[in-house]
C-alpha positions, 0 to 999 in steps of 0.5 A, spaced: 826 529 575 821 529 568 823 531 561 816 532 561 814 539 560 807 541 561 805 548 557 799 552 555 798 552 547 793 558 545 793 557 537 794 561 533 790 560 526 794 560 520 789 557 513 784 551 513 784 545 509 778 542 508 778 533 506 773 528 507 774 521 510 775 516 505 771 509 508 767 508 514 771 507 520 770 507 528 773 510 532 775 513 540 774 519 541 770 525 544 763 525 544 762 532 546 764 539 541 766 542 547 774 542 548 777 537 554 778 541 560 783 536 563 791 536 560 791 532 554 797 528 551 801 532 546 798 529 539 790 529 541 790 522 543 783 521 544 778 518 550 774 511 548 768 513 546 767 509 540 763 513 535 762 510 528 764 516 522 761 514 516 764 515 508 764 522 505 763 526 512 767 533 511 774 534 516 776 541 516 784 541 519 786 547 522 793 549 521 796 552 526 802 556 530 804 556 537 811 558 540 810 552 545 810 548 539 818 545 538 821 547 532 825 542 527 831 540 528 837 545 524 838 541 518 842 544 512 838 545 505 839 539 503 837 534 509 830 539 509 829 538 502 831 530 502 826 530 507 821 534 504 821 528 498 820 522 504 828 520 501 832 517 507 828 517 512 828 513 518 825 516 524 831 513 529 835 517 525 837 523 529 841 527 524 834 527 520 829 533 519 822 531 522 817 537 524 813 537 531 806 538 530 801 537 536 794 535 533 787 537 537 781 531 539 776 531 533 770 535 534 763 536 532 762 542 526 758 543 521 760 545 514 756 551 510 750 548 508 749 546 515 751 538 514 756 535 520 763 536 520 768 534 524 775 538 525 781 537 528 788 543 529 794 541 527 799 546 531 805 547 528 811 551 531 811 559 529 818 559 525 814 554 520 810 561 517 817 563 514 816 558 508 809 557 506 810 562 501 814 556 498 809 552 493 813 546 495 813 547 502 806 549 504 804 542 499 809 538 504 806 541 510 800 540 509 800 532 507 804 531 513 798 534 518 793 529 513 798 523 516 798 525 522 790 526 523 789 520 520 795 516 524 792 519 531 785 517 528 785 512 525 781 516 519 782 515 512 783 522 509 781 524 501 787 528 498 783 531 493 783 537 498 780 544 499 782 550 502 776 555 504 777 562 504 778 562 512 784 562 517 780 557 521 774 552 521 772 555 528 777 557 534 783 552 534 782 550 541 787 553 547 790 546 551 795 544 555 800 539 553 805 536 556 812 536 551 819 532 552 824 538 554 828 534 549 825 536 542 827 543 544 834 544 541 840 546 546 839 553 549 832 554 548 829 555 554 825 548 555 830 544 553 832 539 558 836 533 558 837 528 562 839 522 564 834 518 565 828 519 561 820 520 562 815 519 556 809 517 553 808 521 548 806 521 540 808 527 539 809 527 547 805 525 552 810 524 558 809 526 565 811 526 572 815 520 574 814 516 579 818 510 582 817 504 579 817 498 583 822 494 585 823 487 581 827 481 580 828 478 573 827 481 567 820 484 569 814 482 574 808 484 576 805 488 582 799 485 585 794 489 583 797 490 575 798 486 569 804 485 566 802 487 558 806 482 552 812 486 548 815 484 542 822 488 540 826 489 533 832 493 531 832 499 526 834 498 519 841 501 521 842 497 527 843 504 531 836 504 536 832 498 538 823 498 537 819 496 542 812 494 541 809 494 548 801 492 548 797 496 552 790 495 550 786 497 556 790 503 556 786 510 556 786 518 556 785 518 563 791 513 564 795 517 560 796 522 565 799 519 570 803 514 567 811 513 566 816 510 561 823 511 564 828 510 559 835 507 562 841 505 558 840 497 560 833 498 562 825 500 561 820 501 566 813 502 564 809 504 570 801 504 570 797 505 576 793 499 577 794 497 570 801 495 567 807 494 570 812 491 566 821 492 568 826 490 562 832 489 564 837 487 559 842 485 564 839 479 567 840 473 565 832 470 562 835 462 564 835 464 571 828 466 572 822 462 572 818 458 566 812 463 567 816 468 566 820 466 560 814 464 557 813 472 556 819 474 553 818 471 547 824 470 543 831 473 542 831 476 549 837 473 551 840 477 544 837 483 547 841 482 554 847 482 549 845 489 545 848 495 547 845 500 550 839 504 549 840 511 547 837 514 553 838 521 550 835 519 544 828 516 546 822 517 542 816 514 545 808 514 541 801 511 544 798 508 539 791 508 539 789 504 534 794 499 534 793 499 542 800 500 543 806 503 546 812 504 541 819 505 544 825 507 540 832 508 544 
């Protein structure tokens, strides 16, 4: 069973912000201004196309509300507002406050002299309108969807910001996304837990499951597939294990048909005709062939001694610009 769900997002607008990027970079993404007609992963991860975006080139971000969106965890006052000034966080830490926000494909614009833009929504539960009339609140809202822009697109953004006299720059673009049901809190009508989780997300970008394939050892290829490095580290507290998995072939079209299953001794990651990789802590890396080991690097005879993952916990991201897949569990 997935803990993925897939839901429709019909944005709302909320207020545009208007940035500009800070240094040239390049980057993958969507060529076309028009919006995808296939499922995308829940933060906008965008295609492979590389476009160079030059120094100085306008970015509106839409904000943006959706009920589909989950909301923030319930937290007191004070854990909000801890939160609000970057104080104690860590993103393992499951009693911290942290706010969903899906973020669209880049998409070609013009600003009011007829000049190329890009713009990029930034989709936000509808709970969060409550509290924009809070200075403080809006200020926080609105740098947190300039971090996620630039962590999904590797864009730099300017700080100097304006804010145009517009709900939006153009309509926010309606999409279907697939969210884990884990973020919803108990009772909502989406939540889900299971035991066995199923994610690639950055926000969330899990899909349906699929049989992993049967291997010996701590993992092994199929055939047709390659077995991508790894590397993994505790969190600063110790509660929860990061793991980087490489996958720098991996594509938007992958995406959507591949699997991270989350065990309590073991991580499956099954892309078809890609990658496979199987990390099972309980078994011994010495039985298994040179080869093998080889890949592990070190400290995986210290992983196999690590309790076990928090399945119920997990939180995966595809980060594109570093090529990777980051597990924490």
């Amino acid at each position: 069973m997935s803990s993925s769900i897939s839901l429709a997002l019909n944005p709302v607008p909320g207020f545009c912000v208007k940035s500009n990027v800070l240094q040239p970079v390049v980057v993958p993404r969507t060529a076309t201004s028009h919006p995808p007609s296939t499922p995308s992963d829940a933060l906008g991860v965008l295609s492979n196309t590389p476009t160079t975006i030059p120094k100085g080139l306008k970015v509106f971000v839409n904000i943006a509300w959706d009920t589909n969106v989950p909301p923030p965890p319930p937290r007191s006052e004070d854990v909000i507002q801890k939160a609000m000034r970057g104080q104690d966080y860590d993103g393992s830490n499951s009693d911290g406050w942290f706010i969903p926000v899906v973020v669209s494909d880049l998409r070609d614009d013009k600003d009011k002299a007829g000049q190329p833009a890009l713009v990029v929504d930034c989709v936000f539960n509808t709970s969060i309108k409550s509290r924009l009339k809070e200075a403080n609140f809006k200020a926080f809202i609105i740098e947190l969807a300039l971090q996620r822009v630039e962590s999904h697109t590797s864009l730099l953004l300017s700080r100097q910001i304006g804010t145009p006299n517009i709900a939006s720059k153009g309509k926010p673009v309606s999409r279907q996304v697939l969210v884990p049901g884990l973020l919803f809190p108990p009772g909502h009508p989406h939540h889900k837990s299971n035991a066995k989780t199923t994610l690639i997300q950055e926000l969330a970008s899990p899909t349906a499951t699929a049989s992993a394939p049967s291997v010996k050892g701590i993992f092994k290829s199929a055939s047709n597939t390659q077995t991508p490095t790894w590397t993994w580290t505790p969190t600063k507290d110790q509660r929860k294990i990061r793991f980087m998995i490489n996958v720098p072939n991996l594509t938007h079209t992958h995406i959507s048909n591949s699997t991270l299953d989350v065990e309590p001794r073991r991580v499956m990651l099954h892309v078809p005709s890609l990658y496979d990789l199987d990390i099972n802590f309980d078994v011994t890396p010495d039985t298994e062939p040179m080869a093998t080991n080889r890949r592990l690097g070190e400290g995986a005879t210290e992983l196999k001694r690590l309790r076990d993952l928090d399945v119920d916990g997990a939180k995966a991201e595809w980060r594109v610009a570093e090529k990777a897949i980051v597990l924490l569990a």
